[in-house]
N, C-alpha and C positions, 0 to 999 in steps of 0.2 A: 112620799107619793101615795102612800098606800094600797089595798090592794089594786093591781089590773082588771080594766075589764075594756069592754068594745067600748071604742069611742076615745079612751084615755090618749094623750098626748105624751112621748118620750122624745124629752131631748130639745121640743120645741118643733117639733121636725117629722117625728116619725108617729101619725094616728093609726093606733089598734083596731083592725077590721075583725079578725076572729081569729079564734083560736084552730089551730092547725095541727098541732102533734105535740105531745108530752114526753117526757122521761124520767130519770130519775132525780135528776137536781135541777131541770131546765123545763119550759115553756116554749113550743115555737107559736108565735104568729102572727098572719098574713098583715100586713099593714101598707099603708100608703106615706110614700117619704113625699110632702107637701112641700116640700122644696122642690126637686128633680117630678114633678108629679110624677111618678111609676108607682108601681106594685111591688113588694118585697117582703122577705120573709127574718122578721125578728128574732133571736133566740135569746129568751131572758133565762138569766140563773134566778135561783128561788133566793128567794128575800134574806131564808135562815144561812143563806150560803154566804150570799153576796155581801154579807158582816163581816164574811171571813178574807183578809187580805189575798189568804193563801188561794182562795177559788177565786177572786175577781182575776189576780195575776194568771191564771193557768188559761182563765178562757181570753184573758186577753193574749198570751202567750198564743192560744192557737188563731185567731184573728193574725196578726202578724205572721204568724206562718203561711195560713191559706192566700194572706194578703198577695207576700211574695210570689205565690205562683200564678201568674196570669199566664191562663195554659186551658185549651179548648176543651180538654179532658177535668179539669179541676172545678168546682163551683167557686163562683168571685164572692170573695166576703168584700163590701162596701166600708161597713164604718165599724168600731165602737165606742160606745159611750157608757156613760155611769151617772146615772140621772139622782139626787141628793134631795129627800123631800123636807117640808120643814120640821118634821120630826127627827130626823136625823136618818130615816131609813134611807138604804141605798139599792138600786136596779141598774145593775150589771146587765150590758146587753150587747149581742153581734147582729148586724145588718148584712144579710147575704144574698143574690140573686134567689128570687122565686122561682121552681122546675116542677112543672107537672109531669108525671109519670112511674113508673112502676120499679121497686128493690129486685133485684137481680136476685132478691131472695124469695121473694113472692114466685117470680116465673118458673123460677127453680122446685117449685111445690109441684110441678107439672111434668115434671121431669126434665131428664137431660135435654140439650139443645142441640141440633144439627153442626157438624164440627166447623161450619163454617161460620157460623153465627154466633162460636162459642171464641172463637179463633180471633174474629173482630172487636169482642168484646176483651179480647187478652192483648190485643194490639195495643186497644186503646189507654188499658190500667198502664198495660210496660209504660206508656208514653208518657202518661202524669205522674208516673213514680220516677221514672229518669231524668225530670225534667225536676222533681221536686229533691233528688238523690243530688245535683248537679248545685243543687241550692242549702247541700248539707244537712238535709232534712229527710228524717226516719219516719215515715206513717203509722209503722206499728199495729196497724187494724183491718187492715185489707181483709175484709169478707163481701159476703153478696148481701148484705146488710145496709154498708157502703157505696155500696154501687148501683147507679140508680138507670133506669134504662127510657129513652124520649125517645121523642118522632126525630131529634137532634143528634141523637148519640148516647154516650156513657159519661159520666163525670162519677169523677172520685170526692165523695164527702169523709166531713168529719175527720179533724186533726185535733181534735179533743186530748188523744197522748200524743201526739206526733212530739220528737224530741229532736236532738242535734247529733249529729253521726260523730260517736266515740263518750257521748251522753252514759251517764251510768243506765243500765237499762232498768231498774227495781226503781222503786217510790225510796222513800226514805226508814222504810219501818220492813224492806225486804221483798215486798208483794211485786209479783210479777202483774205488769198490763197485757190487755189483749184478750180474746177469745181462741180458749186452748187448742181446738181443732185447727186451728190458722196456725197456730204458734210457731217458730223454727224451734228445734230440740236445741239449738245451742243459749237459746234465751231463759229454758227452763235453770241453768248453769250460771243464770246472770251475767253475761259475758256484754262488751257496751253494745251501745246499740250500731249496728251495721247495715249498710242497703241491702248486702245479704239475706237480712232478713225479711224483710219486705218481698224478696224475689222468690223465698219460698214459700211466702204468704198468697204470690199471685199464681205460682204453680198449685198451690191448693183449687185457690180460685177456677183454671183452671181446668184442673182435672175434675172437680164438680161440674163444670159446666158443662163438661165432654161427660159424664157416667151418671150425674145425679146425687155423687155421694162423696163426701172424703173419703181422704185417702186413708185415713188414722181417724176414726168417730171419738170423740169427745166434751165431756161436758162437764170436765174439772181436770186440775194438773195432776191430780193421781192417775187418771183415768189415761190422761195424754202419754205420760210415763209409761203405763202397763202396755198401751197401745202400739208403743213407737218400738218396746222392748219384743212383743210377740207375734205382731203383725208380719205377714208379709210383705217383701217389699210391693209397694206397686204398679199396678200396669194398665196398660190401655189396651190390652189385645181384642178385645170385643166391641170396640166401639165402628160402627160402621161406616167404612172410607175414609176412616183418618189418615191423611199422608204418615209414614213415618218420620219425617221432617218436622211435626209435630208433638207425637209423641215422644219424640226424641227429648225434644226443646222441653216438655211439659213434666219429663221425670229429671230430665238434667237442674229444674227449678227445683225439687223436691230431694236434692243429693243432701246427705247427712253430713257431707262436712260443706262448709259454706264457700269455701276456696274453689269448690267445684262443679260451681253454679254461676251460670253466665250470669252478665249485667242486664239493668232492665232495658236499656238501650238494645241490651244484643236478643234479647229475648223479643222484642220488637220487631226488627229485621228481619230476625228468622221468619215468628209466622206470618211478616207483611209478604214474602217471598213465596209462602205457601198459598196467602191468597190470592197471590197475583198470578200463581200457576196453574190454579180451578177452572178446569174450563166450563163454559157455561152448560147445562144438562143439556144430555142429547146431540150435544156437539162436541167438533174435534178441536184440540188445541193449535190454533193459528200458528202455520208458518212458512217461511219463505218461499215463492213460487217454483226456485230450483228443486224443493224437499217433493219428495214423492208422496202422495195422499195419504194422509192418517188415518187407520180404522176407527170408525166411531168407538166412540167413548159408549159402555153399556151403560143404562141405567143401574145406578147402587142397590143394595137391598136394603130390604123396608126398614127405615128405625125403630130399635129395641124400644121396647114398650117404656113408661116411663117407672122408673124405678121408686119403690115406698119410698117415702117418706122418712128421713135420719133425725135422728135428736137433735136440735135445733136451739143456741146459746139464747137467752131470755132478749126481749125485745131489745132492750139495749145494745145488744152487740156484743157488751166487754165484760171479761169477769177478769178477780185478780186470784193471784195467789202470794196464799201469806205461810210460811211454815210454822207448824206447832206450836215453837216455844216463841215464834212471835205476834206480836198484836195486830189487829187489822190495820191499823196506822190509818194510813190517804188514801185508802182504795177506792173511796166513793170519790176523787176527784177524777179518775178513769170514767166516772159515767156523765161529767159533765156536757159532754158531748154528745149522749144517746139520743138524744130527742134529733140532732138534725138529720140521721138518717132517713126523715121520712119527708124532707124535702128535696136533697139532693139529686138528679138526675144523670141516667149514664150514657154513651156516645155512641153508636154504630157506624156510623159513617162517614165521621170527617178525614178529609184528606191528611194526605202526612203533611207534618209538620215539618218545616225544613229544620225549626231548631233543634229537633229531637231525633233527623235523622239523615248524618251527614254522609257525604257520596262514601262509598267503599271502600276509596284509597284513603279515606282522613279513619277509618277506624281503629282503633287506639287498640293494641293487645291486653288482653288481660287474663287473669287467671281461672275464670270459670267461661270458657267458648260454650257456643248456644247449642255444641252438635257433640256426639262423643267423639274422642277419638278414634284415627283409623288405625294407629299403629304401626303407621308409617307417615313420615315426614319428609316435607316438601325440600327441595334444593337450600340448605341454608345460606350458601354464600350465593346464589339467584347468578349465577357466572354465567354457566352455560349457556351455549351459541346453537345450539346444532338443532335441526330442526329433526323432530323424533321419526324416524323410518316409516313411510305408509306401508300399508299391508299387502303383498302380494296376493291377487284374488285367487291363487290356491294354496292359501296359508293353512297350515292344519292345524286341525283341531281335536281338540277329546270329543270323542262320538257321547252325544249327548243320553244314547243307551248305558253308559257307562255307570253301574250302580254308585262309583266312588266320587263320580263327579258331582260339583254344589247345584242345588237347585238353582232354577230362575229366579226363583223370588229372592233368597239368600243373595245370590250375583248382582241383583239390581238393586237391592238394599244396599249391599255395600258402596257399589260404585254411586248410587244416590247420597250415601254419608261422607264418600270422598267426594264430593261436586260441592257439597252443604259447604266442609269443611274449608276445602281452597277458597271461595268466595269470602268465609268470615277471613281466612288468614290475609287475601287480600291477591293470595298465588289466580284467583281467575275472577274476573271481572266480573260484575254483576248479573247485567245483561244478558252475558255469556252461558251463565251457570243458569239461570232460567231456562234457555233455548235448551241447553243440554238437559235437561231436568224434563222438560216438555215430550222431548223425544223419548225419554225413559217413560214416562204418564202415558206416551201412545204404544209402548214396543209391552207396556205391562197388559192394558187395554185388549191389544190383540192377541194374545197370549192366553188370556182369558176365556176369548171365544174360539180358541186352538184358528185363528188367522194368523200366523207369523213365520219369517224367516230371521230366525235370531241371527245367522252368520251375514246375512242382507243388513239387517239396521247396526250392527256392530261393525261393518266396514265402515260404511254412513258415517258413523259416531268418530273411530276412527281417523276418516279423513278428517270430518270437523273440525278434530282437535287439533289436527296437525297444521288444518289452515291459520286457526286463532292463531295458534303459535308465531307462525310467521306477522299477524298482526298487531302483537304484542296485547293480545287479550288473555294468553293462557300462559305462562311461565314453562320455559321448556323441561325446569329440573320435575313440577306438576306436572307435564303433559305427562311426563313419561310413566309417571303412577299412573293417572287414569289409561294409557295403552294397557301397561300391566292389568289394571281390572275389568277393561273393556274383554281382552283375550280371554278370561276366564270367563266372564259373559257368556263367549262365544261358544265355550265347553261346555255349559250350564246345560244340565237336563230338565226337560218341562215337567 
């Protein structure tokens, strides 16, 4: 066919408009499929490549994969072909929807993003990774490179390595894929490939989103190494108004061992939960006309300025690692994929997906929950009848002068991690765990402005629970925990 330019014909079908973004072994661009008349964007592998069986197969490998995921968060690959000219030369190429809009890596140059905004954008990854985890398939690249941001929302590009879950995770010559700062530390190990890792890829994600910076900065696998070894662990304590039902969720992604990191489903839930319990600025969080009037919500403080600027993996995305005594082998097949980063687009706002996120009692147990543990555990045989004792209104309490007593903040934290926790296990209803969550957002609220009567909202609370119960919203062997943390609420000094 010889070289491309504007105007050339691929495939019979697809006319080259212009050129749109490069890489390291690919071409992307813009073209018209004169079949379907639309707009699309072509990704051709370079000529010296597409000689090679082993590159035709890889980008067709990732075509079949993206294909698989018809999923609101993912970009639609359309076709591929392999165009034969009469020279014998061949053009290797994927046909994928066209997205205008901006790399989550770009905005990220600006600094951190407001956690609600960072929140949505993490809903959205969980949900095209769970949805492609579901389909046996490892992405292996999750950065904000990948992730591209429209007037439509977020989509997950580039499965350029994406592999198969239990896949060796190395190429064939040793070299680790991926962009090291993303990395899980168990993949530096070559361990195969796991969803695992992908979930700690999107807690990175993340936690850049919320602070502006990784969590571990790196810009090679020594570096990641030294980093993961001396670093502090990380934290969100600074970031302003983050639920900790968030941070919770976003360091539980970043756990060092992978067994103790929720799924991307559950990591979805979680902060779909936290967004659905924001209430709008300036206003109180909505509820029932029997509830007595909530203190305004104060306005938050100002957001922290936008944080410098971090070392920053080369345009492509992907580096590999190869150890000393071995050869660089296939690593440039990892970049076959660099160029589509800079069409893919990412999601902010589409509704949940019913296939991605099933009602509360269909949630499956697993071994990494989205919340820490409480350290105490729900009713295991779920037997008990009794409906747990309401509080006599001169129940006593530790005088909240009591130096030895837990603070308020401590008290609501905790009983906010017991609320998180019964909902994942499945011990209190969804719904349920919101309303009560809400009332903790308004009793923290006023508390704030020294407006509160914490032994008033902790009766509140109290009876609440005792009502579910009877409704069979709250499991009575659970109610009986959240009484227990409610009481100490009630001791809590401000």
């Amino acid at each position: 066919m010889g070289a491309l330019h504007a105007g050339s014909l691929l495939a019979r079908r697809y006319r080259l408009v212009d050129r749109i973004g490069s890489g390291g072994m690919s071409v992307i661009w813009r073209a018209r499929d004169e079949v379907l008349d639309r707009i699309v964007a072509v990704k051709v592998l370079a000529p010296s490549l597409a000689a090679d069986a082993r590159f035709r197969d890889m980008v067709r490998e990732e075509a079949r994969s993206a294909a698989q995921l018809v999923h609101p968060h993912v970009t639609s690959v359309h076709d591929y072909g392999e165009a034969i000219a009469p020279d014998g030369t061949i053009t290797s190429f994927v046909v994928m929807e066209l997205l205008s809009g901006e790399e989550l890596e770009c905005r990220l140059t600006e600094g951190p993003l407001p956690w609600t905004e960072a929140v949505e954008i993490g809903v959205q990854v969980a949900d095209a990774l769970a949805a492609a985890h579901r389909l046996g398939i490892v992405h292996r690249d999750i950065t904000p490179a990948n992730v591209m941001m429209t007037s439509v929302g977020a989509k997950v590009l580039d499965f350029g390595i994406a592999t198969r879950i239990g896949a060796p995770d190395e190429d064939e010559d040793g070299g680790t894929f991926g962009t090291p700062a993303y990395v899980a530390p168990e993949r530096l190990d070559g361990v195969p490939a796991q969803p695992s890792t992908d979930v700690y890829s999107l807690g990175v994600l993340l936690y850049e989103t919320l602070t502006g910076r990784v969590p571990y900065p790196a810009d090679t696998w020594e570096q990641l190494s030294v980093a993961l070894e001396t670093r502090e662990a990380p934290s969100l304590a600074g970031v302003p108004d983050l639920p900790p039902p968030v941070a919770r969720t976003c360091l539980r992604c970043l756990a060092r061992d992978p067994a103790e990191r929720p799924t991307a489903r559950q990591v979805a839930e979680a902060l779909r939960r936290q967004l659905a319990a924001e209430p709008a600025p300036a206003q109180t969080v909505p509820l029932p006309p029997s509830e007595p009037a909530p203190v305004p919500v104060p306005a938050g403080p100002a957001p922290a300025p936008p944080a410098p600027p971090v070392g920053r993996t080369p345009a492509n995305g992907v580096r590999t690692h190869t150890p000393p005594d071995r050869r660089p082998g296939r690593w440039a097949l990892a970049l076959a994929a660099g160029a589509v980063a800079v069409l893919v687009p990412v999601v902010l706002a589409w509704p949940d997906d019913p296939a991605t996120t099933p009602p509360p009692a269909q949630v499956q147990p697993t071994t990494g929950p989205a919340v820490e543990p409480t350290g105490e555990s729900p009713d295991p045989a779920g037997t008990a009848t009794e409906r747990p004792s309401r509080p006599p209104a001169d129940a006593p309490s530790q005088s909240p002068a009591d130096p030895d007593a837990e603070t308020l903040e401590s008290a609501v934290g905790r009983l906010d991690q017991l609320i998180d926790a019964g909902v994942t296990a499945g011990e209190i209803r969804e719904d349920v765990g919101l309303d009560l969550d809400n009332h903790l957002r308004n009793l923290t609220a006023a508390a704030a402005v020294g407006q509160h009567d914490v032994t008033q909202s902790v009766a509140q609370l109290r009876e609440k629970v005792a009502r579910r119960v009877t409704e069979g919203a709250i499991t009575p062997g659970y109610a009986r925990q959240l009484d227990t943390a409610l009481q100490r609420l009630a001791a809590a000094r401000a």
